[in-house]
C-alpha positions as CSV (number, residue, x, y, z in Angstrom):
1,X,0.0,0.0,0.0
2,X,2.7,2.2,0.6
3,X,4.7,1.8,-2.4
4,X,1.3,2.0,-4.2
5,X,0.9,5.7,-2.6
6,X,4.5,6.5,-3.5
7,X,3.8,6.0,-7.2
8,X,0.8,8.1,-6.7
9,X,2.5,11.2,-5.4
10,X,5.0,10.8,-7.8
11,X,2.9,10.5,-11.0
12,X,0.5,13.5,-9.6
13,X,1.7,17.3,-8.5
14,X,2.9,18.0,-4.9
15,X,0.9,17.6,-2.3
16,X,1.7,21.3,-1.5
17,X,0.3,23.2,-4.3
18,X,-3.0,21.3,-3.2
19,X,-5.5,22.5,-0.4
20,X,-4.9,21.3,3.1
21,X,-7.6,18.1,3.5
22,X,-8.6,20.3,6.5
23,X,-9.2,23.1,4.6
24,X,-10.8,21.3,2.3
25,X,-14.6,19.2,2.3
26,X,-15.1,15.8,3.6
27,X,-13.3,13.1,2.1
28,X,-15.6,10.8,0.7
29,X,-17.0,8.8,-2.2
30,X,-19.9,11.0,-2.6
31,X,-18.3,14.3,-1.9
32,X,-15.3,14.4,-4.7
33,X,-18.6,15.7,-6.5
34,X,-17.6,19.0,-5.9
35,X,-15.0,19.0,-7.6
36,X,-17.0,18.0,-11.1
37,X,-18.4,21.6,-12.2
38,X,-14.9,23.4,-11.6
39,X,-13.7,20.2,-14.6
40,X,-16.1,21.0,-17.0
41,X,-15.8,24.9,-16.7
42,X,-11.9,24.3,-17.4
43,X,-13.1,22.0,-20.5
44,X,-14.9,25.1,-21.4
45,X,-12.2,27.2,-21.6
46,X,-10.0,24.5,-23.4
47,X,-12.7,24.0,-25.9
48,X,-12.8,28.4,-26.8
49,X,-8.8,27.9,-26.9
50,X,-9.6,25.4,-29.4
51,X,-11.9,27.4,-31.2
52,X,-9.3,30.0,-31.5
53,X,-6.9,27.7,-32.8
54,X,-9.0,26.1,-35.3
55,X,-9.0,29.3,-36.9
56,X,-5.6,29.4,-37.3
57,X,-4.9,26.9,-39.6
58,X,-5.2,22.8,-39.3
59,X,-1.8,22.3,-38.5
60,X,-2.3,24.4,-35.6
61,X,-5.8,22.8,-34.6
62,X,-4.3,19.1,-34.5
63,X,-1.6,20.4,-32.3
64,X,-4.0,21.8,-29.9
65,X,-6.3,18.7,-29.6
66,X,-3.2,16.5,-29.0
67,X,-2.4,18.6,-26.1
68,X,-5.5,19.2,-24.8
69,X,-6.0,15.2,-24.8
70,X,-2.6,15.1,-22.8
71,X,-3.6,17.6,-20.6
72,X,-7.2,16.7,-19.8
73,X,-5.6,13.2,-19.2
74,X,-3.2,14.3,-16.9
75,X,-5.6,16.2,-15.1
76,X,-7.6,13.2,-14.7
77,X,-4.6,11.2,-13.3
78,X,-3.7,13.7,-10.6
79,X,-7.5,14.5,-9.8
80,X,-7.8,10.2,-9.3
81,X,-4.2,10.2,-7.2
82,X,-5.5,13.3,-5.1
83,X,-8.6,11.1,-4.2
84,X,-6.9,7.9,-3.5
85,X,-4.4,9.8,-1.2
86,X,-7.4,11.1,0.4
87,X,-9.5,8.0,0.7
88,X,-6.0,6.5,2.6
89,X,-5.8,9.6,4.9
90,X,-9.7,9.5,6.0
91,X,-8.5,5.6,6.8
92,X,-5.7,6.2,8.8
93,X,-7.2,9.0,10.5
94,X,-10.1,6.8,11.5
95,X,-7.7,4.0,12.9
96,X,-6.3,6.7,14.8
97,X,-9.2,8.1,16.3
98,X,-10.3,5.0,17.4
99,X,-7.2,4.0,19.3
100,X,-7.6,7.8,21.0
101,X,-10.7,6.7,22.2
102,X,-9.9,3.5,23.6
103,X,-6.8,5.2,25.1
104,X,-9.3,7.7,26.8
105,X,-11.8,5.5,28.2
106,X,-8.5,3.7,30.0
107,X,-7.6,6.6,31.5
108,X,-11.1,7.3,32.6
109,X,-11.3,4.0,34.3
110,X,-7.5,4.2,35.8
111,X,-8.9,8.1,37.3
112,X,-12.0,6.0,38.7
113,X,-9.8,3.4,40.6
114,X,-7.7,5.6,42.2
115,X,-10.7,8.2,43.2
116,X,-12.2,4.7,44.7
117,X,-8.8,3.6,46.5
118,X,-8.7,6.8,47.9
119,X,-12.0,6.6,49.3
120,X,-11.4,3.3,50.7
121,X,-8.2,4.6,52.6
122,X,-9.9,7.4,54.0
123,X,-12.7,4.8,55.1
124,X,-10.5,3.1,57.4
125,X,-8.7,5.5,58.4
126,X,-11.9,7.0,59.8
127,X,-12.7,3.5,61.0
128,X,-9.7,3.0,62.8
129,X,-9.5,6.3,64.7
130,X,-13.0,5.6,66.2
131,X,-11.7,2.2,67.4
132,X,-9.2,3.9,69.3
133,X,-11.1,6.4,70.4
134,X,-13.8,4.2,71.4
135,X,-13.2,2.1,74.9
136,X,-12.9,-1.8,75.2
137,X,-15.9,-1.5,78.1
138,X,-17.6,1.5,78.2
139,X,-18.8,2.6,81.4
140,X,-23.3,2.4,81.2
141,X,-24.9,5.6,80.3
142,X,-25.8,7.7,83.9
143,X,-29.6,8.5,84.3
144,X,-31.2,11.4,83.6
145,X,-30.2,14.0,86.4
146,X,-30.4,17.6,86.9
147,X,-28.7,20.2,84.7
148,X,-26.5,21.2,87.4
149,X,-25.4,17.7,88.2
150,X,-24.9,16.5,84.2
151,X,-21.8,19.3,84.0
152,X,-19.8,17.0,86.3
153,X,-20.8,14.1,85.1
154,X,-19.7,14.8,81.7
155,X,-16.0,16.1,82.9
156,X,-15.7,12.3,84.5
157,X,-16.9,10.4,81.6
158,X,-14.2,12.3,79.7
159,X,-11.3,11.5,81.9
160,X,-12.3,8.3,82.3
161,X,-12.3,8.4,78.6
162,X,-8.9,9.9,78.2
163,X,-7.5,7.4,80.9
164,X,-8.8,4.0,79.1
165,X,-7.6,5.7,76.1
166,X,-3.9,6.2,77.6
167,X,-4.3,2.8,78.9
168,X,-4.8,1.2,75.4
169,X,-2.4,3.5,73.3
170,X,0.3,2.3,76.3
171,X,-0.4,-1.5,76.8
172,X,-3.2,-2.6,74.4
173,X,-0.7,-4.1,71.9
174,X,0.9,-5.8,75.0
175,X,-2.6,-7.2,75.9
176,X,-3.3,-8.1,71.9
177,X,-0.4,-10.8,72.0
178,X,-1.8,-12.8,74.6
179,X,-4.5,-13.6,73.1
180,X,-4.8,-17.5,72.2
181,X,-5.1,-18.7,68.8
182,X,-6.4,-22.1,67.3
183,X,-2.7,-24.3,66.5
184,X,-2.3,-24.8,62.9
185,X,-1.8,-28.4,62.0
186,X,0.6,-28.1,58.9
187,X,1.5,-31.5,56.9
188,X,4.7,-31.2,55.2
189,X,4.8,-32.1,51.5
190,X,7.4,-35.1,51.1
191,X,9.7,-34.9,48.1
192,X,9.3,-37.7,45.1
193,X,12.6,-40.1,45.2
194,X,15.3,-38.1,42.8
195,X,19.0,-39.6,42.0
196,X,19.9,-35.6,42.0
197,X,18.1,-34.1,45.0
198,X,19.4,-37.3,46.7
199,X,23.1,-36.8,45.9
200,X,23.0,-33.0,46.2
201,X,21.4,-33.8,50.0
202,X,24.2,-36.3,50.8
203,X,26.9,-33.3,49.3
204,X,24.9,-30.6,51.3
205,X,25.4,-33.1,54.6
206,X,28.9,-33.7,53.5
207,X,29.7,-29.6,54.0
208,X,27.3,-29.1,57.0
209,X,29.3,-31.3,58.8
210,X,32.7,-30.2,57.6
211,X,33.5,-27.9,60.2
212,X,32.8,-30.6,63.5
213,X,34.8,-32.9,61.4
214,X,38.0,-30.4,60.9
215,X,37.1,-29.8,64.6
216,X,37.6,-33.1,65.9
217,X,40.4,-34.2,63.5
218,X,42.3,-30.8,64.9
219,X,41.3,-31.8,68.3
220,X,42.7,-35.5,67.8
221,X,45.8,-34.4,65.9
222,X,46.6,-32.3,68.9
223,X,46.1,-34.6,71.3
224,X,48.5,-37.6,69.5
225,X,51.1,-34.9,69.5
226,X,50.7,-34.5,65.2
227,X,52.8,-31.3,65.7
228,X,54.8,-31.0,68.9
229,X,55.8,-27.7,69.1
230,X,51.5,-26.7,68.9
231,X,50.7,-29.5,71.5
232,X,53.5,-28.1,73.8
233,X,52.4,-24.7,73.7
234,X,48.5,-25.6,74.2
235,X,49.3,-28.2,76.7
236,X,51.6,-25.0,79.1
237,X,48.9,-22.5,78.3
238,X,46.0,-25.4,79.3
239,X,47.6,-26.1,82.5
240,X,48.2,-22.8,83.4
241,X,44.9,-21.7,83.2
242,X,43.9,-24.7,85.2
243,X,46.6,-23.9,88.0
244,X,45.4,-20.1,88.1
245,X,41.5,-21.1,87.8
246,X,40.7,-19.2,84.4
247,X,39.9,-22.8,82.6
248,X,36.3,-21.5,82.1
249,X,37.6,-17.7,80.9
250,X,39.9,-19.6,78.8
251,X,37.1,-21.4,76.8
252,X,35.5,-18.3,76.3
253,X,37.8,-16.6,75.4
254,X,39.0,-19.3,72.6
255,X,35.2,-19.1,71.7
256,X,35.2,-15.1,70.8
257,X,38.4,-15.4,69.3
258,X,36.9,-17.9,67.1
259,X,34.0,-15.7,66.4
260,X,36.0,-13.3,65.5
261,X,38.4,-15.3,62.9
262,X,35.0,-15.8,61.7
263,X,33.8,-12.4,61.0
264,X,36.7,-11.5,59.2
265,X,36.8,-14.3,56.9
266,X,33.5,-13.5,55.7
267,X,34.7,-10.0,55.2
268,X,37.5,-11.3,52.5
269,X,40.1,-12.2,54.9
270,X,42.0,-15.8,54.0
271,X,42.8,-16.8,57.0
272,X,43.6,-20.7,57.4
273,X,44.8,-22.3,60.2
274,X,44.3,-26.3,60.7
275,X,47.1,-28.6,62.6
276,X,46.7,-31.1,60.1
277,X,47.1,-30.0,56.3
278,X,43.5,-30.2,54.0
279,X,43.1,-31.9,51.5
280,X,41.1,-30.8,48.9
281,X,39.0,-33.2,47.5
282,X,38.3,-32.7,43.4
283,X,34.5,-31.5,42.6
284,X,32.5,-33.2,39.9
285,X,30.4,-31.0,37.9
286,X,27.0,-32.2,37.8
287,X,25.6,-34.4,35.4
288,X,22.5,-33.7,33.7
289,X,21.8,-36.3,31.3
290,X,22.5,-39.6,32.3
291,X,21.5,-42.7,31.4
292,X,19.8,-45.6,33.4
293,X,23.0,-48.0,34.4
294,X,24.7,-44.0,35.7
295,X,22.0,-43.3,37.7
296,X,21.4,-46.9,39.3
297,X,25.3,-46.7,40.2
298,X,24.7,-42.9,41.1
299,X,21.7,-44.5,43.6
300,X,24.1,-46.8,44.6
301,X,26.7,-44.7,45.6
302,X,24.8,-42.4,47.6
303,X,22.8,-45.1,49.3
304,X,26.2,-47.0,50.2
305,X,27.4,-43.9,52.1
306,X,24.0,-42.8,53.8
307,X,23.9,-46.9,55.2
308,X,27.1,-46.3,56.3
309,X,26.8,-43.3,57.8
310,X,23.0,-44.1,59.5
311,X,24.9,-47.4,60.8
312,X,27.2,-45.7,62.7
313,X,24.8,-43.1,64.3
314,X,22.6,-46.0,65.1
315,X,25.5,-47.9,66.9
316,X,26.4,-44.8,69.0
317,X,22.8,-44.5,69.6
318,X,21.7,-48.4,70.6
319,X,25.4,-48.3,72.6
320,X,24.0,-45.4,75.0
321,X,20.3,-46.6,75.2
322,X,21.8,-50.2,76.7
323,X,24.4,-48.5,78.6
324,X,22.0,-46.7,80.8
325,X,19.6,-49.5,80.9
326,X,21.4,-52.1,82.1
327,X,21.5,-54.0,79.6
328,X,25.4,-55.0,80.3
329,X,25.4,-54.7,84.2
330,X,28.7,-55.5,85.0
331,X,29.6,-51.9,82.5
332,X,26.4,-49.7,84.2
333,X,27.6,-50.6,87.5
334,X,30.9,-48.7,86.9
335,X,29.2,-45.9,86.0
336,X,27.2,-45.7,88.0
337,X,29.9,-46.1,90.9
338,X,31.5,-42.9,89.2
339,X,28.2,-40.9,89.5
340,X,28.1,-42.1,93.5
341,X,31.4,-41.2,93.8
342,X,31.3,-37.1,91.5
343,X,27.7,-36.3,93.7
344,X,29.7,-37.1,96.9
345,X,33.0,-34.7,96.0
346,X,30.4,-32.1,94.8
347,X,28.7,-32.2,98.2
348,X,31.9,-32.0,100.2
349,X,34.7,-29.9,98.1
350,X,34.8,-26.5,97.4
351,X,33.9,-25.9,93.6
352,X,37.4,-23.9,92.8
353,X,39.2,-27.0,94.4
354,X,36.6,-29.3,92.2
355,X,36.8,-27.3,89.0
356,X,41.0,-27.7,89.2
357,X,40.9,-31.1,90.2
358,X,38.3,-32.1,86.7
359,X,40.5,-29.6,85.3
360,X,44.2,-30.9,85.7
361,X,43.0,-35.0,85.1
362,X,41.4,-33.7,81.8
363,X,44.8,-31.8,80.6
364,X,46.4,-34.8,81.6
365,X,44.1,-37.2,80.1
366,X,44.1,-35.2,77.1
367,X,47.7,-34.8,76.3
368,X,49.7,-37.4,78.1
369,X,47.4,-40.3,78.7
370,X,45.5,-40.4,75.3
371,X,48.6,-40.0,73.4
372,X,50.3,-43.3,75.6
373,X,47.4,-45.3,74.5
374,X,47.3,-44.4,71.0
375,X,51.0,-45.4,70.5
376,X,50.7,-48.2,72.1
377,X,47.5,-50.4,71.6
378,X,47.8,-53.1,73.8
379,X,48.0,-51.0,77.2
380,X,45.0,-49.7,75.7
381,X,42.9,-52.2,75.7
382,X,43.8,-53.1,79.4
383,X,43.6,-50.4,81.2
384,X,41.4,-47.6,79.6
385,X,38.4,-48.0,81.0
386,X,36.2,-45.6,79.0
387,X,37.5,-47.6,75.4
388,X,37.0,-50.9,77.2
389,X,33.4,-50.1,78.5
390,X,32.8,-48.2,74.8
391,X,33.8,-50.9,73.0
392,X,32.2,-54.0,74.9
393,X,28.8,-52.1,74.9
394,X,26.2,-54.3,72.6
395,X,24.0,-52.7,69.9
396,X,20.2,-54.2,69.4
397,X,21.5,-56.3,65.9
398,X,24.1,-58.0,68.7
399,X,21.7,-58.6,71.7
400,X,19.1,-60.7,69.1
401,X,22.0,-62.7,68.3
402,X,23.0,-63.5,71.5
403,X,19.9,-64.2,72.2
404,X,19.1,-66.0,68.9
405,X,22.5,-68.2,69.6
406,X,21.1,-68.9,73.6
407,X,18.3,-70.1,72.7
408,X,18.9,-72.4,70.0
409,X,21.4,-74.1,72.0
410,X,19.0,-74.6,74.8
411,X,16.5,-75.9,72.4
412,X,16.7,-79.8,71.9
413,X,17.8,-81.0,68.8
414,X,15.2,-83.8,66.9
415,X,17.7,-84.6,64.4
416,X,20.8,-86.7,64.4
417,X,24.0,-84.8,64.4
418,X,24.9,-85.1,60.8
419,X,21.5,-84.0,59.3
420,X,21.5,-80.7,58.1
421,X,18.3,-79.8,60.6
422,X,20.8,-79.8,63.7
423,X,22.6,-76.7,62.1
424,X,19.6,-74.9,61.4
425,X,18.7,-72.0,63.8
426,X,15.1,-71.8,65.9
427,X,11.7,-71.9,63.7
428,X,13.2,-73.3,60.5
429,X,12.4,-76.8,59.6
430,X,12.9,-79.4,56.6
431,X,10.5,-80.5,54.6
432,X,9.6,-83.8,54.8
433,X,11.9,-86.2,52.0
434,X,13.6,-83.6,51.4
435,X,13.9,-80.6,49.0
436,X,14.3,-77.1,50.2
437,X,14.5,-75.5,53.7
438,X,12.2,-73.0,54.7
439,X,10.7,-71.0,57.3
440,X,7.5,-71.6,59.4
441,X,6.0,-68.4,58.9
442,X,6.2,-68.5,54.9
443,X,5.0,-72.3,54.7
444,X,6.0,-74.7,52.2
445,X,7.8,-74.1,48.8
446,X,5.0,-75.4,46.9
447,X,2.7,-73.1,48.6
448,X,5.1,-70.1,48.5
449,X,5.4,-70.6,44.5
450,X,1.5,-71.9,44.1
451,X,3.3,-75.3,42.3
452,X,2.0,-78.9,42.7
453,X,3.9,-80.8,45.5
454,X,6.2,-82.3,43.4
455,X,8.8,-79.2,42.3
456,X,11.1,-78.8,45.1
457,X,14.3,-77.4,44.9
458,X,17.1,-79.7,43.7
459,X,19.9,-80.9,45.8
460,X,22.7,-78.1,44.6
461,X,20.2,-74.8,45.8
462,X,18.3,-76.8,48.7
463,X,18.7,-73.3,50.4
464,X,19.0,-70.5,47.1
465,X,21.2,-68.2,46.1
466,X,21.1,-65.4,46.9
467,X,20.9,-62.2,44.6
468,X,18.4,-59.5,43.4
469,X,16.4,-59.2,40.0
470,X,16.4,-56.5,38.0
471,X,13.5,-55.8,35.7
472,X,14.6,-53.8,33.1
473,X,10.9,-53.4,31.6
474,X,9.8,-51.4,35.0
475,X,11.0,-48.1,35.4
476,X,9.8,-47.7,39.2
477,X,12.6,-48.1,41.4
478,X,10.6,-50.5,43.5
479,X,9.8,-53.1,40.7
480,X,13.6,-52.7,38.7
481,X,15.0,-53.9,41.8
482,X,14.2,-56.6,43.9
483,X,16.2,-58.5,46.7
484,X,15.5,-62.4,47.1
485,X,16.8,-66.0,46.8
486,X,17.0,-68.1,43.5
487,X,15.7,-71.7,43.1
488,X,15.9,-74.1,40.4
489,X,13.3,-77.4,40.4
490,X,13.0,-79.6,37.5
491,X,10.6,-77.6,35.6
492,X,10.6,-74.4,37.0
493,X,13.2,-71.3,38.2
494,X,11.6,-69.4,41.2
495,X,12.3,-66.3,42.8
496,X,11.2,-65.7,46.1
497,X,11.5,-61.8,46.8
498,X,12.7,-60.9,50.4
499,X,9.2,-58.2,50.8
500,X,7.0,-60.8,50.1
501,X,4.5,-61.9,52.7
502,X,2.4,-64.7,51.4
503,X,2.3,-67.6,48.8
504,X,0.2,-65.4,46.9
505,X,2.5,-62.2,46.9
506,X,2.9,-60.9,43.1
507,X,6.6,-60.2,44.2
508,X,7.9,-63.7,43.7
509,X,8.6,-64.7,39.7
510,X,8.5,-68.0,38.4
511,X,9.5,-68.9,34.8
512,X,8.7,-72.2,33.1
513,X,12.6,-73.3,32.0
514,X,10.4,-74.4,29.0
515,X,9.9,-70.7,28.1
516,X,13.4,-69.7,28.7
517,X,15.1,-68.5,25.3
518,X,18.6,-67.2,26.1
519,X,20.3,-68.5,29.6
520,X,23.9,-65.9,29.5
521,X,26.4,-64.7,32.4
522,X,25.7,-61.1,33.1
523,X,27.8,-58.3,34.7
524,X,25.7,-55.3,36.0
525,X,27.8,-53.6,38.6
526,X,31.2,-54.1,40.4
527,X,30.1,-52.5,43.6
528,X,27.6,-55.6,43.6
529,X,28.4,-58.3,45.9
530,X,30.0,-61.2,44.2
531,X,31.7,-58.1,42.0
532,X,28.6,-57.5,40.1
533,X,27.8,-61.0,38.9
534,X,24.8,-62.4,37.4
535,X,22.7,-64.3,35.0
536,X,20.6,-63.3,32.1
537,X,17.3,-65.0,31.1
538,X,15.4,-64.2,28.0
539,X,11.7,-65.2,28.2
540,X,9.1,-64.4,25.3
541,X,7.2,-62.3,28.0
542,X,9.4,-59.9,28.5
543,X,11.1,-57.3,25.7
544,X,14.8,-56.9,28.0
545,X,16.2,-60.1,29.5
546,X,15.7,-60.6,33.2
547,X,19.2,-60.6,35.2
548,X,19.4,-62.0,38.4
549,X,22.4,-59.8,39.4
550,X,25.0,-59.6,42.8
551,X,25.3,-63.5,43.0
552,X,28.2,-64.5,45.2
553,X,28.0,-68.4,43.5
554,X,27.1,-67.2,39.8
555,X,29.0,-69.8,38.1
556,X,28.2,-72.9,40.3
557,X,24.4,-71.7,39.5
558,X,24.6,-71.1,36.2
559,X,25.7,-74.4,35.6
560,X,22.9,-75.9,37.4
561,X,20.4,-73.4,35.4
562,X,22.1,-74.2,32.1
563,X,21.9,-78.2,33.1
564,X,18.8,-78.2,33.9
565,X,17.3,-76.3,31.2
566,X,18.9,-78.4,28.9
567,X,17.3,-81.4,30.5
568,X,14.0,-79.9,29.9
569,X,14.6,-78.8,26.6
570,X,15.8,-82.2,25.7
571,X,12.8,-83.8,27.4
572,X,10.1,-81.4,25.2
573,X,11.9,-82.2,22.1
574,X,11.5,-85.9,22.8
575,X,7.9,-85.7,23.9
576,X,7.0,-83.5,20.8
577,X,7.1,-85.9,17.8
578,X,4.6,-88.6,20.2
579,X,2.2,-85.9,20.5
């Protein structure tokens, strides 16, 4: 359109030597009209010049037409440009004038909103000066009295006024805060299991605790005498605070200077000071995509060190539950001995004399004796007491099995000595002629598996292997994983999952060796038990193989497996051609 209107005002005259369209009538269809009679009175005048010149001669006259022709027609041109260029300025001046009122009726609506916001403030601001003008417990109204008496009466209604209204400017916010509220019960929102979040918890765990593990590692380096001349100096300075009786000051003191050290390290300062040299462990950048093999070993990984990490915790945990319970008498009793003995001194000493006499054994113990039973090992485990009582305290795991191993030697045995029942532990029993041992509360094997009576285990896995199957068809980490024991009958390989409950538990697997396809050795992860070995078996049910993974025997069951699935397969070849 534009290049259109270019061509226009080029092939026409200026649009100066033109009237002004505001000057000028209504651009319209219907109104270039106007413009009609001013045409034919210049055709007029062309025709009488024409006239004229046809009376000069008819060289003359053809001359004339020619250029009347040209001139009428460029008339026309520029008269039909002038119009378009007016049509396309009555357009856009339309658009425009629409968009202006649009614009306007904004504004409008923006002016009403504030007039209204402005009302609404000045509502409660009105509302909340009455509320605080107005008392908690007004006073009732006084009876009608005489005029002379209502005078009086007035001035003490508006003390008493001005004094509740003191009261509650001064202490009314005071008064507000005590005022009981309904608890809110709010449920936390528990986070889906993520390989990332849980790695980037385990890292965020790793540097929360890195300061009380440079803290202790300091404190044990200076104790084993790691550098001699810092032990000597903290071991004079310690005793001489002890001998003067600023121990306490002393501890403070180290505290604020620590605080300090502190502050100005997270001002810019690099200030490090550590007995025993850092070491700085490399960073991995994260990963983003990996595949499913990197993040089971990522899951791994991660799991490895939180079970680590939980076991100990739980161990220090279980080791001070028992140790005040008496669950080891023979250790409670010394303690509490030592707790008999501390109240008594407390009750009878001074506590400057007490304080110096904790004071000096600690420095002592610290530096001298700690560092004699570090270096040498055996005096340690004779005469330190507090290692001795440490150590020999039980956790729960090792109380069941002492009480697991009690009573299955006071249980009578019901089997000769060289039958495999005498070796088994309390509630497990043999099936009768043999097959597979189980447990009591699970039932038989041919009830576990729903199989006829006559698939037992054979003589090489009477009691499984164990391992865990991984599903490579389920992507929940509950089904791609599963921990259990492996059997092999004559027609059948079971897996009985360690979660299941019941014979009819949809955890356990069994596959017909009929169906089996492919029977390979498999290697899923070296930080597996049994370094990651396992055995791989195709079925026409299932798109991956199924790998029974982590076995500690894998090659004495996978000859089994292989044996007997070759039995079978022989077997249904045979009995195919008689059917």
């Amino acid at each position: 359109m534009l290049k259109r209107l270019d061509k226009i005002r080029f092939r026409g005259q200026r649009r100066d030597e033109f009237l002004d369209l505001a000057e000028s009538p209504s651009t319209s269809d219907n109104e270039c009209g106007d413009e009609v009679p001013t045409k034919q009175r210049a055709s007029l005048k062309d025709a009488e010049e024409l006239r004229d010149a046809a009376g000069a001669g008819p060289g003359t006259l053809a001359a004339a037409i020619q250029d009347f022709q040209g001139t009428e027609s460029d008339r026309l041109n520029e008269v039909k440009g002038h119009l378009e260029i007016a049509l396309l300025e009555k357009h856009f001046l339309q658009e425009e004038l629409r968009k202006l009122r649009e614009e306007s009726n904004v504004e409008t609506l923006r002016q009403e909103l504030d007039r209204e916001r402005s009302k609404r403030l000045d509502l409660e601001q009105k509302m909340s000066e009455v509320l605080k003008a107005r008392p908690e417990d007004s006073p009732p109204q006084p009876k009608a009295s005489p005029p002379a008496v209502n005078g009086t009466e007035k001035q003490k209604d508006t003390v008493c006024a001005r004094i509740q209204k003191w009261l509650y400017e001064r202490f009314g916010s005071y008064i507000e805060d005590f005022r009981f509220q309904p608890e809110e019960n709010t449920v936390e929102t528990e986070e889906p299991l993520s390989a990332k979040r849980l790695t980037e918890n385990m890292r965020r765990l790793k540097r929360g605790a890195k300061p009380v593990t440079s803290f202790m590692r300091n404190l044990s380096a200076l104790s084993s005498w790691h550098s001699v001349y810092t032990s000597a100096i903290a071991f004079i300075i310690y005793m001489n605070a002890v001998w003067h009786g600023w121990a306490i000051p002393m501890f403070l003191f180290l505290a604020i200077l620590r605080l300090s050290l502190n502050y100005l390290i997270a001002r810019g300062w690099r200030i490090q000071w550590s007995i025993v040299p850092e070491v700085s462990e490399p960073v991995e950048p994260p990963k983003e995509d990996l595949t499913v093999s990197e993040k089971f070993q990522l899951v791994l990984d991660v799991a490895q060190k939180a079970q680590n990490l939980f076991g100990k915790m739980s161990d220090i945990l279980e080791k001070i539950k028992n140790l005040f319970m008496w669950v080891q008498p023979e250790i409670t009793q010394k303690l509490y001995i030592s707790l008999w003995m501390a109240f008594l001194t407390s009750c009878f000493l001074p506590y400057k004399l007490l304080g110096f006499i904790i004071g000096l054994y600690a420095g002592i113990k610290f530096f001298i004796i700690d560092f004699i039973f570090k270096s040498c090992p055996k005096l340690r485990d004779k005469y330190d007491t507090p290692h001795i009582v440490w150590t020999h305290l039980p956790t729960d795991p090792q109380l069941k099995e002492r009480c697991n191993a009690t009573l299955a030697r006071r249980a009578p045995s019901s089997v000769a000595r060289g039958s495999l029942a005498a070796g088994l532990p309390l509630g497990v029993s043999r099936e009768e002629d043999g097959g597979r041992t189980y447990s009591n509360k699970k039932g038989a094997f041919h009830e576990v598996f729903n199989l006829s009576e006559n698939e037992r285990p054979l003589a090489v896995c009477e009691n499984g292997w164990r391992c865990c199957l991984i599903n490579r068809d389920r992507k929940m980490p509950t089904d791609y994983i599963r921990n259990g024991v492996l059997y092999v009958t004559e027609n059948y390989l079971c897996f009985e999952s360690s979660s299941s409950r019941s014979g009819s538990s949809k955890k356990n697997k069994v596959i017909r060796l009929v169906d089996v396809t492919d029977i390979q050795k498999y290697k899923v992860l070296s930080v597996l038990p049994g370094s990651g070995m396992g055995i791989s078996i195709a079925t026409p049910s299932t798109q991956k193989p199924l790998v029974f993974g982590a076995m500690i025997h894998r090659d004495e069951a996978f000859e089994a497996i292989f044996t007997q699935y070759m039995k079978t397969a022989a077997m249904a070849a045979a009995a195919s051609p008689e059917t």
